[in-house]
C-alpha positions in Angstrom: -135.9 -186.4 -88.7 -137.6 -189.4 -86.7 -141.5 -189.8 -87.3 -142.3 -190.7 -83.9 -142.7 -188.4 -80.8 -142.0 -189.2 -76.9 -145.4 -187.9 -75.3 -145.0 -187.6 -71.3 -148.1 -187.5 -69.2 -149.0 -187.2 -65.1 -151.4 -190.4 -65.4 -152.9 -193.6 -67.1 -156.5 -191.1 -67.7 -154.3 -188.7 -69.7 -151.7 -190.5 -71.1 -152.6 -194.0 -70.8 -150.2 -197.0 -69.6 -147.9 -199.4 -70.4 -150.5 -202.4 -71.5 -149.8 -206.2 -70.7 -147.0 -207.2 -73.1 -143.9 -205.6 -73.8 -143.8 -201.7 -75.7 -147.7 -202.1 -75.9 -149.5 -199.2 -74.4 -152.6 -198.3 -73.7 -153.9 -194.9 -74.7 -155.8 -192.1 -72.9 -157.7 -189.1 -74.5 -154.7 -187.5 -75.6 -153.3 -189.0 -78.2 -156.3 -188.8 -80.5 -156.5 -184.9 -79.7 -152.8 -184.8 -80.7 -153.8 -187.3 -83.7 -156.8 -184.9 -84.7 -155.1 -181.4 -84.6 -151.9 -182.3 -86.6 -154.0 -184.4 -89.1 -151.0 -186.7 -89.7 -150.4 -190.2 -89.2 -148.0 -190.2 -86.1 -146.5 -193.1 -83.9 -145.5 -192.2 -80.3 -142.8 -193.9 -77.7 -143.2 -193.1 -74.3 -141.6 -191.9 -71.0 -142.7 -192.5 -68.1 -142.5 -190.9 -64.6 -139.8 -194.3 -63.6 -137.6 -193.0 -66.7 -138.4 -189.1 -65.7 -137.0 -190.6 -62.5 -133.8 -192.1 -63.2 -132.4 -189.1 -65.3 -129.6 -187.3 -63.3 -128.9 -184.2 -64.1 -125.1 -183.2 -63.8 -125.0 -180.0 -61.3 -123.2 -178.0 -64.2 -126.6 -178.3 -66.1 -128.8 -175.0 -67.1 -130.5 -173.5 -64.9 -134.5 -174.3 -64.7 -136.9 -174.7 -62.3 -140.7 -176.2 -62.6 -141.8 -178.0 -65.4 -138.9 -176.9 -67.0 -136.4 -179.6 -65.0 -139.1 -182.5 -66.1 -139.0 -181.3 -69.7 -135.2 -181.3 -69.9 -135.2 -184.9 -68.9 -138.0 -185.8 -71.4 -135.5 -184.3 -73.5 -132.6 -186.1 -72.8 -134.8 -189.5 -72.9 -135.6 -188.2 -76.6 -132.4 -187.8 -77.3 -131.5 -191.5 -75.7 -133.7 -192.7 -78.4 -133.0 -191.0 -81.2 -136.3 -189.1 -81.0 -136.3 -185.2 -81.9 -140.1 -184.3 -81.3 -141.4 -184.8 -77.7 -144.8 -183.6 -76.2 -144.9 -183.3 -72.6 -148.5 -183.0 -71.2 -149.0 -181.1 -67.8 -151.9 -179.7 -66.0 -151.6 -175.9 -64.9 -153.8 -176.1 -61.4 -150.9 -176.9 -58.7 -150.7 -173.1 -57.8 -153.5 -172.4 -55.6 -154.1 -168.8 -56.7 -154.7 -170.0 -60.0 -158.1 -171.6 -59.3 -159.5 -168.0 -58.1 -160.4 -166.1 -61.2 -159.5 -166.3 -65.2 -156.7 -163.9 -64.9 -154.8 -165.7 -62.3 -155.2 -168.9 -64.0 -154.2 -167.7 -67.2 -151.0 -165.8 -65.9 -150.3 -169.5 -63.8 -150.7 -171.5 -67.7 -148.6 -169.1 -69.4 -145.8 -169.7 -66.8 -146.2 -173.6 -67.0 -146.0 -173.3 -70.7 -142.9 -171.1 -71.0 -141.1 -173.5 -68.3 -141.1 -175.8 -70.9 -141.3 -174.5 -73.9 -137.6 -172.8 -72.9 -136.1 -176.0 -72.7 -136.3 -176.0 -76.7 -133.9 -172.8 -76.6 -131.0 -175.4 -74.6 -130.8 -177.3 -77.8 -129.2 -175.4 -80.7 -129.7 -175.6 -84.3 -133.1 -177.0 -83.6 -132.1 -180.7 -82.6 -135.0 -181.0 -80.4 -139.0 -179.9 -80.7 -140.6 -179.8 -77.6 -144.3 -179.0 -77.6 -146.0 -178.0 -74.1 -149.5 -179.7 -74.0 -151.1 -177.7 -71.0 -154.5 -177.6 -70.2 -155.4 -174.4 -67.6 -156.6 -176.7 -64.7 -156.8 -180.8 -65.8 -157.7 -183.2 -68.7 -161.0 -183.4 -67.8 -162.2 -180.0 -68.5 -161.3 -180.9 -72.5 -163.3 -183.3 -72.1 -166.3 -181.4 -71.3 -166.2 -178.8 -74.0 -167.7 -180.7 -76.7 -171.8 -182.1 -76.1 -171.4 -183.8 -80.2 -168.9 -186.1 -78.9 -171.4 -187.6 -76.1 -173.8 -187.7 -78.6 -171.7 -189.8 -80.7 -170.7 -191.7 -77.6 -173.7 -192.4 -75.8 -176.8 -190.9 -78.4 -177.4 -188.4 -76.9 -176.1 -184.5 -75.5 -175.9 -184.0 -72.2 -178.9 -182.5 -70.2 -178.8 -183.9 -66.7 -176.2 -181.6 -66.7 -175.7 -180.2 -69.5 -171.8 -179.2 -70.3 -170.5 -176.2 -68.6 -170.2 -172.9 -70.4 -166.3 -172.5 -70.0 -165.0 -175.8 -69.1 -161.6 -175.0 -68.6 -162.4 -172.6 -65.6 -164.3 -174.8 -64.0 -163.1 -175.0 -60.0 -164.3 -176.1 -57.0 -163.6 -177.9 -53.8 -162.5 -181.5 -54.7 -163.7 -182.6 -51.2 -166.9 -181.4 -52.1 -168.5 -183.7 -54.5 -171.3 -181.8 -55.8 -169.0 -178.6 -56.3 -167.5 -177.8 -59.8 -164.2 -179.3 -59.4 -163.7 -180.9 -62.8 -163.7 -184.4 -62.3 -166.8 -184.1 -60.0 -168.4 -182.0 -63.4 -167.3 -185.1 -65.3 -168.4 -187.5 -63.2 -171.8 -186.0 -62.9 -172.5 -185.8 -66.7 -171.3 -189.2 -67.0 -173.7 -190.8 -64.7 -176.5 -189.9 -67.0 -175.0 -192.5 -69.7 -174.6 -194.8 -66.4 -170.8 -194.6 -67.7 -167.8 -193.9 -65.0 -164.7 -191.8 -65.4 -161.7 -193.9 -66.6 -159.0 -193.9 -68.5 -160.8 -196.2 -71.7 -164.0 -193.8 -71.4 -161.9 -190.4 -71.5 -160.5 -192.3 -74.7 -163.9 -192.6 -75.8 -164.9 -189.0 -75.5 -161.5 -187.9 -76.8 -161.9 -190.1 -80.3 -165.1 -188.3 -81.0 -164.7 -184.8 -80.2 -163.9 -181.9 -82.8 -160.5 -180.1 -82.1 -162.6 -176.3 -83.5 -165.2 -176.9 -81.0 -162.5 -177.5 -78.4 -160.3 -174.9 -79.3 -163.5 -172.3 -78.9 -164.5 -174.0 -75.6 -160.8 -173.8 -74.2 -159.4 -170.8 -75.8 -156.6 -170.5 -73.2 -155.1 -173.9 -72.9 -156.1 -176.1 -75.9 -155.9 -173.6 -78.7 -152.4 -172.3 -78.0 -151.6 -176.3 -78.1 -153.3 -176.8 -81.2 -151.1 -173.7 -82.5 -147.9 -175.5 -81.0 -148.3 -178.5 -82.2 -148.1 -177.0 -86.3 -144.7 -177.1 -85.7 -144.2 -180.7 -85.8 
């Protein structure tokens, strides 16, 4: 089986980007949470959303809709490249009605995650592992579930805010800056370490904070990845 996985991402602050020379790539916050909760040494290869882009399906393919049709690409990419482990990474917070209330956002994840974690079932004999990396509304909220890794960061918790109580409900008008829209939340407890939110300081934040603490912060999204991710 090959040791490297093909991780997939919406964007340079989750995923990171392709860096200045060629196959170098820049990281974002999630490969040292991936790093952290399969404590193993892994290598990763990329796809982007150019080679998402140029995959077409034949119209006798399965049928899937959602994140399902993206993971079935990522799939064949893997397959491409001799890869048999792929993670793609997607946020849950697209439906509208998920942003109201716990149980609607949890009933919106679960259908996100089961859209591509049934692309796995179109491979037999186990050929492919695909792991759906989810979180319940965006990166950011990870990223404010755990006040050790500011400390470690910066020297010191947050307090000007402090870090929510449930940072993966957080929601709020993103027009509004002063609401609770995650990366407003973020933005706001970063200011007190006169830092700013980008991809190298989610990186940061991410190297430093404790995969327990997040899966008790996030019990929704990050600890049925943590769970997932075993597999590999």
């Amino acid at each position: 089986m090959s040791k490297t996985v093909l991780l997939c991402g919406e964007g340079p602050t989750d995923y990171g980007k392709p860096g200045a020379f060629p196959r170098q790539w820049e990281e974002g916050p999630l490969q040292p949470l991936i790093r952290k909760s399969v404590k193993k040494v892994i290598s990763f290869d990329y796809a982007t959303k150019e080679d998402i882009r140029k995959i077409r399906l034949q119209r006798r393919r399965p049928k899937i809709g959602g994140k399902g049709k993206t993971a079935f690409k990522l799939c064949i990419i893997a397959k491409q490249r001799k890869i048999d482990k792929a993670i793609l990474f997607s946020d849950a917070d697209r439906d509208q009605t998920s942003k109201n209330n716990e149980r609607n956002a949890k009933r919106r994840f679960e259908k996100v995650h089961r859209e591509i974690r049934d692309v796995s079932d179109l491979f037999p004999d186990g050929t492919m592992k695909l792991i759906p990396m989810v979180a319940l509304k965006m990166t950011e909220c990870w990223l404010l579930a755990d006040e050790d890794a500011f400390e470690s960061c910066y020297g010191k918790k947050p307090e000007y805010p402090p870090l929510p109580a449930k940072p993966e409900l957080l929601w709020g008008s993103k027009q509004y800056p002063e609401s609770d829209y995650p990366k407003h939340v973020l933005r706001r407890v970063l200011s007190q370490y006169h830092k700013t939110p980008c991809r190298a300081t989610f990186y940061e934040i991410a190297e430093e904070t404790d995969t327990d603490t997040l899966r008790n912060r996030c019990p929704i999204s990050f600890d049925k990845f943590y769970d997932d991710i075993q597999e590999l």
